[in-house]
LUMPA-542608 format. One record per atom (N, C-alpha, C, CB): y, x, z. Coordinates in steps of 0.05 Angstrom, whole numbers, plus 5000, padded with zeros to 4 digits. Glycine has a CB too. Example, Ala and Ser with C-alpha at 12.3 -4.5 7.8 and 13.67 -1.06 7.14 Angstrom:
488652645156491052465156493452645156491152265181495552575142497952735143500152585157498852825114
end
This chain:
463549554718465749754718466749804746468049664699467249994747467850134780470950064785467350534783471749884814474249944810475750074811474949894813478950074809480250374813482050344835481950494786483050494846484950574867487950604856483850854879490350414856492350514857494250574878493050414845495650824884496150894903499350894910494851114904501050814921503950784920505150964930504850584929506151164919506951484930508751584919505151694929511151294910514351424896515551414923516451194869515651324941518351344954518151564976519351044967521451654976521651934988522051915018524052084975521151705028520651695057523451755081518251925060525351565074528451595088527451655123530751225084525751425122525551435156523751695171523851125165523351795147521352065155522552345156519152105133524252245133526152585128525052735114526752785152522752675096521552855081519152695062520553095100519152895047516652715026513552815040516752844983513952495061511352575073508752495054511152425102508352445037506152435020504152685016507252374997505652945018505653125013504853345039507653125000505453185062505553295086502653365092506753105105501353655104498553655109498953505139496953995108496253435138495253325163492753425177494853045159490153535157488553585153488653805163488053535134486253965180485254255188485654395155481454255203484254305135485354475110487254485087483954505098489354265104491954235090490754035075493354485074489953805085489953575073491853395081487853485075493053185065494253005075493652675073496253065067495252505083494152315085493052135059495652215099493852165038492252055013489552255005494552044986489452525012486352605007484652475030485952955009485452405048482352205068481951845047484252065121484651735040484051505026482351575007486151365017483151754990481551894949478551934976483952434921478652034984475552125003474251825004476152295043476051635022474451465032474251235000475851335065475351314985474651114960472951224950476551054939472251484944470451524928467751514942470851744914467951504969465351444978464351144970465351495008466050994971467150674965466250674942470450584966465350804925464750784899466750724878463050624899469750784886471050794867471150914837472250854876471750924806471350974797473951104774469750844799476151104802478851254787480651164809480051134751482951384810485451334818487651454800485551434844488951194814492051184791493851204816492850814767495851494812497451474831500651354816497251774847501751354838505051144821506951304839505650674828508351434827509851694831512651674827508851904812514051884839517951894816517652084814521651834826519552164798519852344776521452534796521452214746521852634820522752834833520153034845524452704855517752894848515753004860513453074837514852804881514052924815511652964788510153194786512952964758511953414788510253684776509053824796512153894762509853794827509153834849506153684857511553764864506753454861503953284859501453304848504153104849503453334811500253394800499353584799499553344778500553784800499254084811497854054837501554314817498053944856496653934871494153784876497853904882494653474856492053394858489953374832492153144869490953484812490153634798487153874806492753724794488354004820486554264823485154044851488454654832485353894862483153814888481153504882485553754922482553404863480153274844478653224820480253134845479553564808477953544786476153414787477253734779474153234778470653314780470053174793469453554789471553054811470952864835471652504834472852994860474152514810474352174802476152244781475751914827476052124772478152074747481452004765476751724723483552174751486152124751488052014737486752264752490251924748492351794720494451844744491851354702496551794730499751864737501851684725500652154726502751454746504851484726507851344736503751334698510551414727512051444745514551164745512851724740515251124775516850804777519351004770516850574814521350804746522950874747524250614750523151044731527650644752529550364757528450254734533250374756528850424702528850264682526450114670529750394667524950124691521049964682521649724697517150154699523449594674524049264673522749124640528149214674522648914639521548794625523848824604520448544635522548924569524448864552526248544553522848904526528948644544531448564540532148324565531648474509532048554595533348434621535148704616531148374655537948584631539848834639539748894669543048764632540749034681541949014705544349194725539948994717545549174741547649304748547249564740548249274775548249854737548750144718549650234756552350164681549850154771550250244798547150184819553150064809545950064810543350084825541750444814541049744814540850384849539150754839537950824848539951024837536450524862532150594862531050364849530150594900528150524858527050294836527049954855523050414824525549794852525149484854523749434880523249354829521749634880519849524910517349634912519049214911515649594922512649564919511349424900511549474940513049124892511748924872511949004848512648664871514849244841514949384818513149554815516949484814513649804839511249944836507749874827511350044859507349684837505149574816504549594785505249324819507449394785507549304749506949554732511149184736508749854740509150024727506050144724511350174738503250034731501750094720499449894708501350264734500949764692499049564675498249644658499849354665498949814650498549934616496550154619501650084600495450244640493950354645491150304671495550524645491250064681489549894691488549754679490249794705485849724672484649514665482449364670484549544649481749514700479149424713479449244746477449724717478349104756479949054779480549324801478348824792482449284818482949394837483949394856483449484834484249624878486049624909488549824904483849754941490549624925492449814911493749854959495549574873493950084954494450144981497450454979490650254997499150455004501150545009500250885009502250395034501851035002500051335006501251445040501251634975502951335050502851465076501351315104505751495082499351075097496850885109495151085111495550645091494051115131490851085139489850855146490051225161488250815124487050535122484050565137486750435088483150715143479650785149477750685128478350635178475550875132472350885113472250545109468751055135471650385136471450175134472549965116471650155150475549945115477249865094475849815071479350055090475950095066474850225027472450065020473450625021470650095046467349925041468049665034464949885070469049465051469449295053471449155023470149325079473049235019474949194998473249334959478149425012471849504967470249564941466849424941470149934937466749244953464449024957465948874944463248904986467548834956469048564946469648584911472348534966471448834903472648784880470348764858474749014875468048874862466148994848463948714831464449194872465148484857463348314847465348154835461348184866468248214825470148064809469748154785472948094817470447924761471147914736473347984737470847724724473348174709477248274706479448004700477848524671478847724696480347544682480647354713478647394651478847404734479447194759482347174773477447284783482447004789485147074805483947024827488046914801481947144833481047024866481347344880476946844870483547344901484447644902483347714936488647684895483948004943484248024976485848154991482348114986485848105011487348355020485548475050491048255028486448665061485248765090487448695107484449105094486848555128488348545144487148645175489348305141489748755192488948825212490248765234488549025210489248815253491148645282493448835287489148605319496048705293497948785291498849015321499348545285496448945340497749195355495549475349497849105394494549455325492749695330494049805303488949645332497349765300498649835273502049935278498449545252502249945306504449965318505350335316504049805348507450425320509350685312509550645338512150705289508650865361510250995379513351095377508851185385514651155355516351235345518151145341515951295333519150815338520450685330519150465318521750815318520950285306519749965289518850055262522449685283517549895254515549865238515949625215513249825255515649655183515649325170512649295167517349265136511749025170509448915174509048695162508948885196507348505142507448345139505948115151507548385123506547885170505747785183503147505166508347735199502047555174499147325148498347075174494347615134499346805163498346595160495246605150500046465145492846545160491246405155488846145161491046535152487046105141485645885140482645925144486145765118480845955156478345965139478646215122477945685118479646465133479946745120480946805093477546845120482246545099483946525072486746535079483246245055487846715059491146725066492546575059492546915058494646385073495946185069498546265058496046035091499046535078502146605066503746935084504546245076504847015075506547265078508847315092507247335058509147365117512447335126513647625124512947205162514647875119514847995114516548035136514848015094515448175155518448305188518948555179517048375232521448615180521548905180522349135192522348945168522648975222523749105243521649075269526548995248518449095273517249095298517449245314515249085298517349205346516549475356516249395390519249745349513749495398513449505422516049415446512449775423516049285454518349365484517049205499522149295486515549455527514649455552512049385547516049285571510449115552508648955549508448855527508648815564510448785514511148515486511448685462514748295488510448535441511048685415513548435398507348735395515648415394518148355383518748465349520048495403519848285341521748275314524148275319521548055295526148345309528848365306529848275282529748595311531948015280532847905260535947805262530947715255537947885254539947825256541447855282539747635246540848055288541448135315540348075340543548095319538147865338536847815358534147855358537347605362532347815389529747875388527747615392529448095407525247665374523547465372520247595380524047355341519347405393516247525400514647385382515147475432512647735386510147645372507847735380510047695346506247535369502447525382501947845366499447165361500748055394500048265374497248175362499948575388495348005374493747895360493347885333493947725365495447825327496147775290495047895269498747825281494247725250494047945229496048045206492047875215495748255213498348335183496948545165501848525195498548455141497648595120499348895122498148415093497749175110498149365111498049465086497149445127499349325064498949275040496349395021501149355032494649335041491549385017491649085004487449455037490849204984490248904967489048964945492748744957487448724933485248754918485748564895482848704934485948614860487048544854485748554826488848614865484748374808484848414782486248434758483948324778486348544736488748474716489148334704489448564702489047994723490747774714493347914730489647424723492648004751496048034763498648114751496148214782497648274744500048354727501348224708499748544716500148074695500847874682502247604702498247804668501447594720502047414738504947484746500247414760504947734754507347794775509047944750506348014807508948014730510548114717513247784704508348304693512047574707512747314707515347294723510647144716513847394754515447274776517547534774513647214809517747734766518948094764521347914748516448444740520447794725522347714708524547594716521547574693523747334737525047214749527347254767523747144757526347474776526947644798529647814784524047844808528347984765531248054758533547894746531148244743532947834734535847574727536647434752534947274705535047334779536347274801538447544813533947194822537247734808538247874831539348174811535347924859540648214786541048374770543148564784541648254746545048404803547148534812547648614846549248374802545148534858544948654881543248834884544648514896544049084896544049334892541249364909546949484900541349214930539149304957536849094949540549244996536848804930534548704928531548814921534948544915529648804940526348874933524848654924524648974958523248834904521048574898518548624906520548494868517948534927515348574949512848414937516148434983511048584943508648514928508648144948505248814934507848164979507047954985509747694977506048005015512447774965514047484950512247454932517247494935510247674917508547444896506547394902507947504870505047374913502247334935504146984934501947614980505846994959506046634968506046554942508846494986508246634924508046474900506246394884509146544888504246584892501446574884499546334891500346794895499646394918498346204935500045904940497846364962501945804930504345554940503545434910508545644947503245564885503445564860499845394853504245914848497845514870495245494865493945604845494645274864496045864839494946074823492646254829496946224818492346254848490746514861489646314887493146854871487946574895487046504922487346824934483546344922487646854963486747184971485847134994488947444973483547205001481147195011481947465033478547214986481947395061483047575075480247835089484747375099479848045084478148225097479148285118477648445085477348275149479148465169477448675179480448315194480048875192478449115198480049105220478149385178477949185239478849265271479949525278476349265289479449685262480150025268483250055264478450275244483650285280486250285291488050445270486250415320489550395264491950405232493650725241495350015231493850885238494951075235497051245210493151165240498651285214500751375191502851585200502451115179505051575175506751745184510151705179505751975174509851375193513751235186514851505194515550895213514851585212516451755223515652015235517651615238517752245232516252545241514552545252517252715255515852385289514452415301512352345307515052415309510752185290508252055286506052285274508851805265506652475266505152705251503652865271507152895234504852885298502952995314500152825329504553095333501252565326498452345337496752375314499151975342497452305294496752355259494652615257500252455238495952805272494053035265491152975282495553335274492852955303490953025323488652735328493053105353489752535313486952355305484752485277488252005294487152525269484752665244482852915249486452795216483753075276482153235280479753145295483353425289480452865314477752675333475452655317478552335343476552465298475252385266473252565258477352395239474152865251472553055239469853135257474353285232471353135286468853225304467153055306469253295330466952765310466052495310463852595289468452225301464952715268462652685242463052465223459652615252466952345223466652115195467252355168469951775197468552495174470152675154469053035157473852635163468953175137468453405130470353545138468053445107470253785149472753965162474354055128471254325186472354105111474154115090473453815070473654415073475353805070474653405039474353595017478553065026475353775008474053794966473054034973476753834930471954214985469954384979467254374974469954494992
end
């Protein structure tokens, strides 16, 4: 069974000012999730599931609707606050959803093969996709032996401002564990974190996760556990996230899982912020002349 692609493309992008999901990048008004759907299906993917809100729904699927008919199988489906586990409450004043680790959950019910689940405003590169659909392809749907891609942390940096990154511990290409920074950013020579008002250095060496991850459906089962947990800890604070890599360590501290680290050298491109859309373009146009990408992707 082919795996599938889930793609994380609810949130309305504060630090951007616009629902860059949606944003062309592309010479034919492509944007940055038609090069991922491109570079998966070359990957041999065999579906994508995008994970949406309900402000952008009808917009979206009209759009990707008509550009992948024919080309992979689609699904839709949308994070809301209230995709909590029957009979949890929680504060009536919270008014987004949970995280990334939620955004997952909200598609169990329609996953059932292994998969990668990646951010929709990432450029992950061709490479990534190869590398990560080798991998899932030779998993059983019942394993917990998971992956992720990781990449060196200065070839993932925002001219633009700081960046969240998750910083990876490893072993023998095995991931030990997740630190989650959410404030990086270049100054001068040094690449720095910011934590409580102060500054901390870091190896751009590093690998950090760019949340690709590879994943069968034990997970959900797994992390819908720790989701549980989670909300009864935290029912009444308004700003708590439930981040995919808090269930990764728990994963890995627990000896539930294993995740098996992929790396890719190519240089990480996106769009945290506006002003990132003109490097954004203007790599995607290098790309096309190079010969990785088609001046048009669905024609």
């Amino acid at each position: 069974m082919k795996p599938t692609l889930l793609v994380l493309a609810a949130g309305l992008g504060s630090r951007y000012g616009g629902v860059k999901q949606m944003d062309p990048i592309g010479p034919s008004g492509e944007n940055i999730i038609d090069y991922s759907v491109f570079d998966a299906i070359r990957a041999g993917f065999g579906k994508v599931v995008f994970v949406i809100n309900s402000k952008i729904e009808k917009d979206f699927k009209e759009v990707y609707e008509a550009r992948l008919s024919g080309k992979i199988e689609t699904e839709y489906v949308i994070q809301e606050i209230s995709n909590v586990p029957a009979g949890l409450t929680f504060s009536p004043e919270r008014v987004k959803p949970w995280g990334t680790g939620h955004a997952v959950l909200v598609a169990k019910d329609i996953v059932h093969e292994t998969f990668a689940v990646i951010n929709a405003d990432d450029f992950y590169g061709k490479n990534a996709f190869e590398i990560m659909g080798r991998y899932l392809s030779g998993l059983t749907v019942s394993e917990t032996n998971y992956a992720m891609v990781g990449y060196e942390l200065k070839n993932t940096l925002s001219e633009n401002g700081s960046v969240s990154r998750g910083i990876c511990n490893t072993i023998d290409h095995m991931l030990t564990g997740v630190v989650e920074r959410t404030s990086i950013i270049r100054e001068g020579n040094k690449v720095i974190f910011e934590e409580g008002g102060k500054k901390f250095p870091l190896d751009e060496n590093e690998l950090v996760s760019m949340n690709m991850w590879g994943f069968t459906p034990k997970y959900f089962e797994q992390s819908e556990s720790y989701f549980t947990t989670f909300i009864k800890e935290n029912s009444n604070n308004l700003k708590a996230e439930f981040y995919i890599p808090f269930v990764i360590n728990q994963l890995i501290n627990k000896e539930e899982a294993s995740v098996k680290v992929l790396e890719s050298h190519d240089k990480w491109f996106g769009v945290t912020y506006q002003e990132d859309k003109k490097q954004t373009v203007q790599r995607v146009k290098e790309m096309i002349e190079e010969g990785h990408y088609p001046e048009s992707l669905w024609k």
